[in-house]
C-alpha positions as CSV (number, residue, x, y, z in Angstrom):
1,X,-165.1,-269.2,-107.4
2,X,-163.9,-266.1,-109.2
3,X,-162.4,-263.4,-107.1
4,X,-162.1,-259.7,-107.7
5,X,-158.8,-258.8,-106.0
6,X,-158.2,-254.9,-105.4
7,X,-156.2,-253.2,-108.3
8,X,-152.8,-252.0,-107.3
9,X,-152.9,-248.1,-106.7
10,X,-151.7,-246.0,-109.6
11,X,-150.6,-242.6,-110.0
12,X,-152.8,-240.5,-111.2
13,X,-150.5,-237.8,-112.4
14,X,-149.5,-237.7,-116.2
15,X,-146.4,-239.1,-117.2
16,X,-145.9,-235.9,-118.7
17,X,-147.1,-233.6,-116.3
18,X,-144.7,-235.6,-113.9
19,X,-141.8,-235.0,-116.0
20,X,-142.3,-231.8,-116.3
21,X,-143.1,-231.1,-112.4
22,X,-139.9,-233.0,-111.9
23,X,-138.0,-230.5,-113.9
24,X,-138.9,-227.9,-112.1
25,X,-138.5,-228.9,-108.8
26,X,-134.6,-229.8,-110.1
27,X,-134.4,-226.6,-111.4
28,X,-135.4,-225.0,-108.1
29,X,-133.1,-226.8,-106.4
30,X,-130.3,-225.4,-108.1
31,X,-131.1,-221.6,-108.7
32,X,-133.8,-220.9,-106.1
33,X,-136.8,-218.5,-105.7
34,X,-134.4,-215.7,-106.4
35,X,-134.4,-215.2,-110.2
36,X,-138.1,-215.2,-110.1
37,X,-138.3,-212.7,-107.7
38,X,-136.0,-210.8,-109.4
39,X,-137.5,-210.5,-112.6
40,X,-141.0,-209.6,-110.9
41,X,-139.2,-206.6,-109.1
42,X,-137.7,-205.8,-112.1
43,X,-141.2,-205.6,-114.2
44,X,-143.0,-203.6,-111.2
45,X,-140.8,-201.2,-110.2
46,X,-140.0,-200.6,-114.2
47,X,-144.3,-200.2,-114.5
48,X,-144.0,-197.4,-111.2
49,X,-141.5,-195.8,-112.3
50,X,-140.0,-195.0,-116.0
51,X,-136.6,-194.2,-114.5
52,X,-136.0,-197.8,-112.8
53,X,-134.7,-199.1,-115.7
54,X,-132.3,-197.3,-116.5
55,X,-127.9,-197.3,-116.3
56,X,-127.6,-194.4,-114.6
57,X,-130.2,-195.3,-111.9
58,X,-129.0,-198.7,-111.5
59,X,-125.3,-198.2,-111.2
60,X,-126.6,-195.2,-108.5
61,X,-128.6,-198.2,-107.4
62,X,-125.0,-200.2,-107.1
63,X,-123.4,-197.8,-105.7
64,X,-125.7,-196.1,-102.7
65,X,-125.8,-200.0,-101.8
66,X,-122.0,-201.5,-102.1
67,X,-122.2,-201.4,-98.3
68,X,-124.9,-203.4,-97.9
69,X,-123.6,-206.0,-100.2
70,X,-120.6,-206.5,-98.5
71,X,-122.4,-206.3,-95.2
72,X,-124.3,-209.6,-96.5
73,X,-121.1,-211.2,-97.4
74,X,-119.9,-210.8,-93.8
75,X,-123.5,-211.9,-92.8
76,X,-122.8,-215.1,-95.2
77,X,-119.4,-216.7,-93.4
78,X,-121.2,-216.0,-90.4
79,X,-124.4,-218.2,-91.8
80,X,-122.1,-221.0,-93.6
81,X,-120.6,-221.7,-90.1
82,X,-124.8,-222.3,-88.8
83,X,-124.6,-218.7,-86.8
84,X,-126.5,-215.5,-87.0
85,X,-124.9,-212.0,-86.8
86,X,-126.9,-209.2,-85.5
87,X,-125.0,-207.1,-84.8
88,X,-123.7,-205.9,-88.0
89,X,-126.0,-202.8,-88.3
90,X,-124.7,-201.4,-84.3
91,X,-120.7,-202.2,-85.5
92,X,-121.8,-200.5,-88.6
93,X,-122.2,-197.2,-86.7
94,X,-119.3,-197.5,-84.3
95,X,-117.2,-197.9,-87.0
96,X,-118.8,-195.0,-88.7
97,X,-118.5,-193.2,-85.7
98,X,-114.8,-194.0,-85.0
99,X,-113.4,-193.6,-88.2
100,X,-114.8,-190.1,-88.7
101,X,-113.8,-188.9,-85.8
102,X,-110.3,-190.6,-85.8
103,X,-110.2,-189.0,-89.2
104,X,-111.6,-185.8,-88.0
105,X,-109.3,-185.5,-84.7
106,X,-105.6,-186.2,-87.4
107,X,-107.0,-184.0,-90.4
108,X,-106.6,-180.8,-87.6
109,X,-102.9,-181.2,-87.8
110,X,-101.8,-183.4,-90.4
111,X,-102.4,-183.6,-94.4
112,X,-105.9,-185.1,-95.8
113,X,-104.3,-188.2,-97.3
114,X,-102.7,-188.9,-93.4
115,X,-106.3,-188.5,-91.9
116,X,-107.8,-190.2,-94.7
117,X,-104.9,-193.7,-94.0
118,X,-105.8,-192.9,-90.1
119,X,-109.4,-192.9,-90.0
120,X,-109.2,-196.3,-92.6
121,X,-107.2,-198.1,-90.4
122,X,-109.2,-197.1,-87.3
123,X,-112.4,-198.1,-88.5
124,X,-110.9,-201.4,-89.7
125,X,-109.5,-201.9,-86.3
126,X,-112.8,-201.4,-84.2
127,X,-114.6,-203.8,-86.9
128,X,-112.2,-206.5,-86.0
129,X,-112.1,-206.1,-82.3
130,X,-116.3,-205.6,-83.0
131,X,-116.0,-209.3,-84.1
132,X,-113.5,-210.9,-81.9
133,X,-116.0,-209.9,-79.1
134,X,-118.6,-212.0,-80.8
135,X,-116.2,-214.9,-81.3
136,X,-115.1,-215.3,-78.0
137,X,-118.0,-215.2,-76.6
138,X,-119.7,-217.7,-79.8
139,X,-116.2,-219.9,-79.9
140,X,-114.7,-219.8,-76.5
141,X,-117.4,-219.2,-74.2
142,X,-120.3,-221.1,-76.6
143,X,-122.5,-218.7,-75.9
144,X,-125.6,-219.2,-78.6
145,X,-124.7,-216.9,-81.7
146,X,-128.4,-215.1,-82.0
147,X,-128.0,-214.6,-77.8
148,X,-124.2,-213.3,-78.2
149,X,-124.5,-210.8,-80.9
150,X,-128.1,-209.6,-79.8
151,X,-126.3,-208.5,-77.1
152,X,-122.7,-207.2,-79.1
153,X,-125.6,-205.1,-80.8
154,X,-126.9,-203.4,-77.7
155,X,-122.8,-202.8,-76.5
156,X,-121.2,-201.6,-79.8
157,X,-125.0,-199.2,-80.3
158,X,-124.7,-198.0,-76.6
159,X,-121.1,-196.9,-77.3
160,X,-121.4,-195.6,-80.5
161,X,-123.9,-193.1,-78.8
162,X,-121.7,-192.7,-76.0
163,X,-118.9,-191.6,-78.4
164,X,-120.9,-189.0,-80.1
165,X,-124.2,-188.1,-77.8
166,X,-126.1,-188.5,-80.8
167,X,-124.6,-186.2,-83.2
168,X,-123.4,-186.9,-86.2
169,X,-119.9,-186.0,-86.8
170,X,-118.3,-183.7,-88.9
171,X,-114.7,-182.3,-90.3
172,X,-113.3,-185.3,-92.6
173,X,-111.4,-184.4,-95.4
174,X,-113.2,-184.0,-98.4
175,X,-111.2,-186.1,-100.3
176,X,-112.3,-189.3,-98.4
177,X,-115.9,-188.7,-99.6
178,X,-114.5,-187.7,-102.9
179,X,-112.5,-190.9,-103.3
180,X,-114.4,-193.3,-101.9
181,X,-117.9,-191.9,-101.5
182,X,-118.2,-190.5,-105.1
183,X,-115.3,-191.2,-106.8
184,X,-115.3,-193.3,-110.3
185,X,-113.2,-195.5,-112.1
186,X,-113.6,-196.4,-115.9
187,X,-117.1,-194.5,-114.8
188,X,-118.0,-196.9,-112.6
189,X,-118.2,-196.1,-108.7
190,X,-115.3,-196.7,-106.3
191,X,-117.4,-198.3,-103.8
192,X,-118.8,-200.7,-106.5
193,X,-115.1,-201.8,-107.6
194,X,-114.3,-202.5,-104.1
195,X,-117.4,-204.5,-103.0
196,X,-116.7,-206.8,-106.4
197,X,-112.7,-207.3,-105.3
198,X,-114.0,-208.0,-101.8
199,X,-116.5,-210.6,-103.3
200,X,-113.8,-212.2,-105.9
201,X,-111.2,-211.9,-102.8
202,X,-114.1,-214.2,-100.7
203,X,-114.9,-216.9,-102.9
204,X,-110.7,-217.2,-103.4
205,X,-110.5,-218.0,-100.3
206,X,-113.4,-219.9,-99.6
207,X,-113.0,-222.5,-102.7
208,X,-108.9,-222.1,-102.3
209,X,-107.9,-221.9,-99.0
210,X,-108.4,-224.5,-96.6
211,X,-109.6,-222.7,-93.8
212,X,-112.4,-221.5,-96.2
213,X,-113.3,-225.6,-96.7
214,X,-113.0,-225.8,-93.0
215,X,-115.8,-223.1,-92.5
216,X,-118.0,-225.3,-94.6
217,X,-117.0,-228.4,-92.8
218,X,-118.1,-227.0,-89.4
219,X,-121.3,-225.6,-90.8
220,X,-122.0,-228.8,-92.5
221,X,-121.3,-231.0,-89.4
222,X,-119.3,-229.8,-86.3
223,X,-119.5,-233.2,-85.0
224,X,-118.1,-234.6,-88.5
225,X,-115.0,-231.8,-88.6
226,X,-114.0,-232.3,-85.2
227,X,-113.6,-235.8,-86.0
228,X,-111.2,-234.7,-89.6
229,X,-109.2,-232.8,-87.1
230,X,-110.6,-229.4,-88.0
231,X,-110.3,-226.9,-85.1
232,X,-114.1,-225.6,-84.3
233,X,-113.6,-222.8,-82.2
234,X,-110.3,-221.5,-84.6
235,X,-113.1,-221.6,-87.8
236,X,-115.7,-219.9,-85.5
237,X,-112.8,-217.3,-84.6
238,X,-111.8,-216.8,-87.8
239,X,-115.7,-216.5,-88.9
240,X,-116.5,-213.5,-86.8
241,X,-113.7,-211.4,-86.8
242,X,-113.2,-212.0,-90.9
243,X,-116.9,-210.9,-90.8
244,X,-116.4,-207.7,-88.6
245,X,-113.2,-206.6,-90.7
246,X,-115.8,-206.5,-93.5
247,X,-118.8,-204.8,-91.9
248,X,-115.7,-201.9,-91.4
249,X,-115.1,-201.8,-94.8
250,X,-118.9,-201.5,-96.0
251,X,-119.6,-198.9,-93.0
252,X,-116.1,-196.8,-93.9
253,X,-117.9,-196.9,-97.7
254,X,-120.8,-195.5,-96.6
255,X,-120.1,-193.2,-93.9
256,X,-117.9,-191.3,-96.9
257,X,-120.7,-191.4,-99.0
258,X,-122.7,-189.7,-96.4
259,X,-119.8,-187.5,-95.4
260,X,-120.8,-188.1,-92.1
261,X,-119.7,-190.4,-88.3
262,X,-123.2,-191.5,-87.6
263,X,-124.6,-193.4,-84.4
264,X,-128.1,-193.9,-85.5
265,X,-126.9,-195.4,-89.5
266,X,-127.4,-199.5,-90.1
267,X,-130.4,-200.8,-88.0
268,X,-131.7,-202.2,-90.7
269,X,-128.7,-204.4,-92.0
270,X,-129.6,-207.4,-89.6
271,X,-132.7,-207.8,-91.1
272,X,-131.7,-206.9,-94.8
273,X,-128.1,-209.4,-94.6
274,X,-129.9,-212.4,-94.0
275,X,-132.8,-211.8,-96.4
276,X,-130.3,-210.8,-98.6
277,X,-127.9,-214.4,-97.9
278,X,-131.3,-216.5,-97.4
279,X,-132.6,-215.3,-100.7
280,X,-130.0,-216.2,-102.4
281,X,-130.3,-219.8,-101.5
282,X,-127.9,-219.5,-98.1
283,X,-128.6,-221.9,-96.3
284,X,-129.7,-221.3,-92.7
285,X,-128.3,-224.4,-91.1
286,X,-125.0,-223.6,-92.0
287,X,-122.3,-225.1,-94.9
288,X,-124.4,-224.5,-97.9
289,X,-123.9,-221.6,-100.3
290,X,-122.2,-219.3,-102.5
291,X,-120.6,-215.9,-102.8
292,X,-122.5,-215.2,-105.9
293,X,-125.5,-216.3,-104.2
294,X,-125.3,-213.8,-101.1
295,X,-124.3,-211.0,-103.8
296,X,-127.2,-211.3,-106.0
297,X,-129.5,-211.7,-102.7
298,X,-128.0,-208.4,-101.5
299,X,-128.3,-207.1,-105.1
300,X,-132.2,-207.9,-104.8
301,X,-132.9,-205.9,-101.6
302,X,-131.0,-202.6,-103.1
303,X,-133.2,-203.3,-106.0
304,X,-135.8,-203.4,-104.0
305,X,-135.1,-200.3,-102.0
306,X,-134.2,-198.3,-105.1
307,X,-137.4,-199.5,-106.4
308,X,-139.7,-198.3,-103.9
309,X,-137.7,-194.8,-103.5
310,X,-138.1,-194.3,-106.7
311,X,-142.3,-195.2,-106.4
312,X,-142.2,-193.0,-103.4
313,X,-143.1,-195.5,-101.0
314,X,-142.8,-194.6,-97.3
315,X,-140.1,-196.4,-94.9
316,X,-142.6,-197.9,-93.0
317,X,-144.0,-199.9,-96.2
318,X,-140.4,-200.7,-97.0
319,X,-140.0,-202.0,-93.6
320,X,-142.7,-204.3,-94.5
321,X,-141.6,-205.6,-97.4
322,X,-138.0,-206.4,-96.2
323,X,-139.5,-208.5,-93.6
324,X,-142.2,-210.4,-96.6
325,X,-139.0,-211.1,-98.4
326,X,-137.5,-212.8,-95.7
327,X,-140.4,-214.6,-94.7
328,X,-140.4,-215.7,-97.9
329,X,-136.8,-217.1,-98.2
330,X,-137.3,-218.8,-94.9
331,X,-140.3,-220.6,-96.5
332,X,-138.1,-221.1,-100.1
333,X,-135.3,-222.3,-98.2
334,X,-136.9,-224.9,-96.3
335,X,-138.7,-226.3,-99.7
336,X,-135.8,-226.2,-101.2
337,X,-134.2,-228.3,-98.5
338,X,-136.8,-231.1,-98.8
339,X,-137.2,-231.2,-102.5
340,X,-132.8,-231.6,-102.3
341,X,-133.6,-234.3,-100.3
342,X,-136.2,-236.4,-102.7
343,X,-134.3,-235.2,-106.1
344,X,-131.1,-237.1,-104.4
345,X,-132.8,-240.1,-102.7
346,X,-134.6,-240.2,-106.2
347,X,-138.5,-239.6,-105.7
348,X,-138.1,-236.6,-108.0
């Protein structure tokens, strides 16, 4: 007697259709969502407005948002250890605050260049104290990151008001803003120069150094570095106050280029720092990414911002779209996890 046994399932899917979906999702894997998304920025914005495209409006693009870039590179060491900072937009205004009116408080009796060193060196101090807080508290005291610096951002904003009552302050010398707020060299803005020597300077020491391998060790797998000898809480130290001493340099940047000490500047950097890192293909769970990565992410969200400034789009709308883009780098990032996961166990 003849039997009809069931015929073995087959994929349906093309052999070249396959291929080519394989491509892609390799390709994804190693650049991310981001160039996409930049290139449809790039043609919208460049359809609203015929002055997007342009050098002079992206160098002013660069340069109005140097801070934020190098607020998103703090963001990023914070992220490669598997933390959260938010509290980089409330240490962005006591810095802003202390430096101007350090700077302020010695220009009264001393030469600009004195105030100018002064003010510098205060606001660099207070962003490093800003993020030893958060590491003894994350490293010593293992409070949970998001927990700790929600509540760093409350203390440093409280006293930053404190400090000033609200108003902004004035009386810098004008040659801080001229030098660092407006200033060019080889025509291209200060503040740009410094947030790309900051960015070369990080990914030195993250690929050189070996405390920048231990950051990615920890963030990778605590459990696994402890075990190599690698000092947790020391990384996690070094982590948050590295991070604060360069939330002071972005905020000293931008409180010269709005020749002002304000309290109420930078509550939007939390949100726009990790969009920016995530974007880039950060990961969130800590030990994956690149310096180039959370620079072209923070590039994106000043494009994006310059973009709808130019199209005249209200804040509240911008607001909006800052939290869609990081809605959808959550989402990209998670894909991007799983599809690493079949492209190295060999389903892709």
């Amino acid at each position: 007697m003849t039997t009809i046994q069931d015929a073995p399932p087959t994929d349906s899917t093309p052999d070249g259709n396959r291929s080519a979906l394989s491509h892609a999702a390799r390709i994804f894997v190693r650049i991310g969502v981001l160039p996409l998304l930049m290139l449809v920025a790039i043609v919208v914005f460049t359809v609203m407005s015929d002055n997007f495209l342009t050098l002079d409006n992206l160098h002013s693009a660069l340069r109005q948002n140097s801070y934020i870039i190098i607020a998103t590179m703090a963001q990023f060491i914070v992220l490669l250890t598997g933390g959260f900072d938010l509290s980089v937009g409330a240490m962005t205004a006591l810095v802003s605050v202390t430096t101007a009116m350090s700077m302020s408080s010695v220009a009264e009796s001393n030469s600009p260049t004195s105030a100018v060193v002064v003010g510098i060196l205060t606001g660099i101090a207070v962003g490093l104290g800003a993020g030893l807080t958060n590491a003894l508290g994350v490293a010593l005291l293992k409070i949970n990151p998001f927990i700790m610096t929600l509540a760093t951002a409350s203390i440093f904003a409280g006293l930053a008001l404190k400090l000033t009552s609200g108003v902004p302050v004035y009386g810098m010398p004008v040659q801080f803003s001229d030098s660092f707020g407006f200033g060019d060299i080889f025509g291209i803005g200060v503040s740009v120069w410094i947030a790309a020597l900051v960015a070369v300077a990080l990914w030195a020491f993250l690929r050189y150094a070996r405390a920048g391998r231990h950051i990615y060790a920890v963030g990778s797998s605590p459990h696994a570095a402890r075990l190599s000898g690698v000092s947790e809480n020391k990384v996690l130290i070094l982590a948050y106050v590295a991070a604060g001493g360069l939330v002071a340099v972005g905020s000293i940047l931008l409180t010269a280029r709005i020749e002002t000490g304000e309290a109420n500047i930078g509550s939007a950097l939390p949100l726009q720092t990790i969009a920016a890192a995530v974007i880039g293909g950060v990961s969130l769970r800590g030990g994956s990414g690149r310096v180039l990565d959370a620079v072209l992410g923070a590039v994106f969200i000043g494009i994006i911002v310059n973009g709808m400034n130019l199209a005249h789009i209200t804040s509240y709308y911008q607001m909006m779209v800052t939290g869609a883009v990081l809605a959808i780098a959550v989402v990209a990032d998670r894909l991007r996890g799983r599809l690493a996961n079949a492209v190295y166990a060999g389903r892709i």
